[in-house]
Backbone bond lengths (Angstrom), bond angles and torsions (degrees), N, CA, C in turn:
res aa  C-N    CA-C-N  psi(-1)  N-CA   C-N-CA  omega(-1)  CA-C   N-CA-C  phi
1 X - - - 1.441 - - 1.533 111.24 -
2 X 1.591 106.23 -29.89 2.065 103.57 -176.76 1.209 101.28 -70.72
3 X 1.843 130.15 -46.30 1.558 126.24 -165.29 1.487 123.57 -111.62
4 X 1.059 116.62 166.45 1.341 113.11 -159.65 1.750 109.16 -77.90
5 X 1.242 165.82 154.16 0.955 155.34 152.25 2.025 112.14 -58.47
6 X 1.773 113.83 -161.81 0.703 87.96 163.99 1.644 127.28 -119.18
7 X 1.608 92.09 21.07 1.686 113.60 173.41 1.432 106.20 -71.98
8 X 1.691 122.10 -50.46 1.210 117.61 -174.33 1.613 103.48 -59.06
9 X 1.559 133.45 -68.98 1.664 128.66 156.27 1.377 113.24 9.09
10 X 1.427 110.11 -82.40 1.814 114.11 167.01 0.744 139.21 -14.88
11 X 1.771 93.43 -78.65 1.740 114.55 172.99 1.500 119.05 -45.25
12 X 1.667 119.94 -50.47 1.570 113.54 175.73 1.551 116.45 -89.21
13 X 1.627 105.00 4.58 1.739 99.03 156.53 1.441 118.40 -75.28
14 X 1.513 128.30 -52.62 1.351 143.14 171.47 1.592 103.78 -43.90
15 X 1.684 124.54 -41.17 1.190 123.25 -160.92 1.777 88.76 -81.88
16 X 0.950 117.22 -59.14 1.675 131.17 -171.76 1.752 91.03 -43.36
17 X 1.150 123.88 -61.99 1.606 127.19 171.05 1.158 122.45 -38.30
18 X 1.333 109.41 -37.39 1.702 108.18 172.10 1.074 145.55 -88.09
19 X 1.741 95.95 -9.87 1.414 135.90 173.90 1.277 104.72 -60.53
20 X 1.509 116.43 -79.56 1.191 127.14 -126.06 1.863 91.20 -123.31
21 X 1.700 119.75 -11.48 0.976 119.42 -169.38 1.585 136.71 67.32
22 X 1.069 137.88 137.95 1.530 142.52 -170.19 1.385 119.09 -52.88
23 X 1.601 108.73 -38.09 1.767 102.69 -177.12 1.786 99.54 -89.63
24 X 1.025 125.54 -43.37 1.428 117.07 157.01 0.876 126.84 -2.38
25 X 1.819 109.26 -73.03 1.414 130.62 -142.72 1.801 87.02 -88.42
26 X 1.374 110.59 -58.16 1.645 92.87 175.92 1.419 123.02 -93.24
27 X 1.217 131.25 57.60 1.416 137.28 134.37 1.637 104.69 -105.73
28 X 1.571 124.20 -16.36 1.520 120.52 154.43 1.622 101.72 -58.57
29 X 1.222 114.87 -74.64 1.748 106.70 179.60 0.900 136.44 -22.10
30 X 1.512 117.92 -49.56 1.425 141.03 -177.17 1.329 103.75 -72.24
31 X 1.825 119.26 -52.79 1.659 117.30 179.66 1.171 107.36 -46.50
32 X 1.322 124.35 -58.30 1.511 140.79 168.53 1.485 136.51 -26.31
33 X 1.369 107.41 -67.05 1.237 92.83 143.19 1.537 143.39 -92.92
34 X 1.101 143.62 17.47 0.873 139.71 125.80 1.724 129.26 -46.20
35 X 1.431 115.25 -9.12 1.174 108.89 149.69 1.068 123.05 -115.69
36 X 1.115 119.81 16.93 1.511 125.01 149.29 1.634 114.76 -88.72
37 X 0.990 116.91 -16.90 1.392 123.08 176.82 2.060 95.04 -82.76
38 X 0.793 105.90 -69.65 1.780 117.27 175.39 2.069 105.09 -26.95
39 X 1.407 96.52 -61.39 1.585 100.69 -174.86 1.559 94.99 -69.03
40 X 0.978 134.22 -43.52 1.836 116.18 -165.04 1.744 91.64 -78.06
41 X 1.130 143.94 -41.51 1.311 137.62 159.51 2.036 105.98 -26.13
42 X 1.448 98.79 -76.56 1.190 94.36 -168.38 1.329 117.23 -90.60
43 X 1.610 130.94 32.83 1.364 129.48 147.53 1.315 111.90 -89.78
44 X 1.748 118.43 -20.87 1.575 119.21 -170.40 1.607 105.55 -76.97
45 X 1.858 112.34 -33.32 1.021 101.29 -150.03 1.818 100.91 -107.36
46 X 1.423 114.05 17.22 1.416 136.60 158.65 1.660 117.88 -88.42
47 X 1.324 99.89 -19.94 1.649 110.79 177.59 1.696 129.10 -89.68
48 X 1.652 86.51 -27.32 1.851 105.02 -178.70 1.426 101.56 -73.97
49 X 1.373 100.50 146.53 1.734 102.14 164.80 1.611 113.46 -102.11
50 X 1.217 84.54 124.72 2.182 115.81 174.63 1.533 91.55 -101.74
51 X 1.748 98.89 121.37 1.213 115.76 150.05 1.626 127.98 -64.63
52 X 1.288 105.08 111.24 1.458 103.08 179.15 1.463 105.47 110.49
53 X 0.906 113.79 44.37 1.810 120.27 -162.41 1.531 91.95 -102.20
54 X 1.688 98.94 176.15 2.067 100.50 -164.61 1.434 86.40 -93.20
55 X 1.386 163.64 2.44 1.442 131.48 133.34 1.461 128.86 -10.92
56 X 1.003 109.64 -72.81 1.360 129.17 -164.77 1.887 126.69 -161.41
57 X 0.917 129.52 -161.67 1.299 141.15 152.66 1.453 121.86 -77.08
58 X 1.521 119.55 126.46 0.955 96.10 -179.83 1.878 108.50 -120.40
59 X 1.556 97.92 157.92 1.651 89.55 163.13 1.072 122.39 -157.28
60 X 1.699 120.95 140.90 1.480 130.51 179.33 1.668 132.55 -78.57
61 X 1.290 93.47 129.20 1.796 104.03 -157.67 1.668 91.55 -139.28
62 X 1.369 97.98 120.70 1.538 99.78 173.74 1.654 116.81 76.09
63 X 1.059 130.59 -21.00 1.519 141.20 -156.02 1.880 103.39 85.71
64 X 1.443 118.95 18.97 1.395 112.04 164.28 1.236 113.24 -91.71
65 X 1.252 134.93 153.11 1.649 131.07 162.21 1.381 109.16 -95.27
66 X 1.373 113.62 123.46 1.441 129.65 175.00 1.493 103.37 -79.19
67 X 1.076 128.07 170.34 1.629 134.32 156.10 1.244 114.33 -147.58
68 X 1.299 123.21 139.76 1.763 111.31 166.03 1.519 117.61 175.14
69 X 1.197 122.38 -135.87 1.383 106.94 -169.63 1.481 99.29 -145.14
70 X 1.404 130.29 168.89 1.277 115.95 -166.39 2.038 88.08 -131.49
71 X 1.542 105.82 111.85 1.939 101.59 -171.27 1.369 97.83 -106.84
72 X 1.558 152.38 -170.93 0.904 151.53 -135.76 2.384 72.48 -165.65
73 X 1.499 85.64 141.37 2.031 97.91 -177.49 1.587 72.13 -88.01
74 X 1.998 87.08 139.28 1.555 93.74 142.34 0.979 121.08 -79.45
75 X 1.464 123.73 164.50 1.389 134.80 170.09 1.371 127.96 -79.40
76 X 1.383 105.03 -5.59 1.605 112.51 171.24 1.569 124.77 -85.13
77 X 1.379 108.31 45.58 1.654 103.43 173.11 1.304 106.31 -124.51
């Protein structure tokens, strides 16, 4: 009685089909993922490290990547 079976599933797939129709429904799919394809694109390529990125300066020592900023010492110590 809490979940749906998988006749009720059906029933509002066929109804959803008649609604909105078949080429509809998959050019939604297709829009769809394609932005799911778009976001895993641009979480991978926010995650890689690019030398020379707007952080800072960067420079290679050892095959490690350093990062950081280049400040000027005050003179008050």
């Amino acid at each position: 009685m809490g979940s749906f079976s998988i006749w009720h599933w059906l029933i509002v797939l066929i109804i959803v089909m008649l609604v909105f129709g078949t080429k509809k429904l998959r050019n939604i799919g297709a829009d769809l993922g394609g932005a799911v394809r778009g976001f895993k694109e641009g979480v991978k390529e926010g995650t890689s490290d690019k030398p020379g990125d707007a952080a800072g300066t960067t420079h290679k020592a050892e095959g490690n990547i350093i990062e950081g900023e280049i400040r000027e010492k005050s003179k008050s110590a």
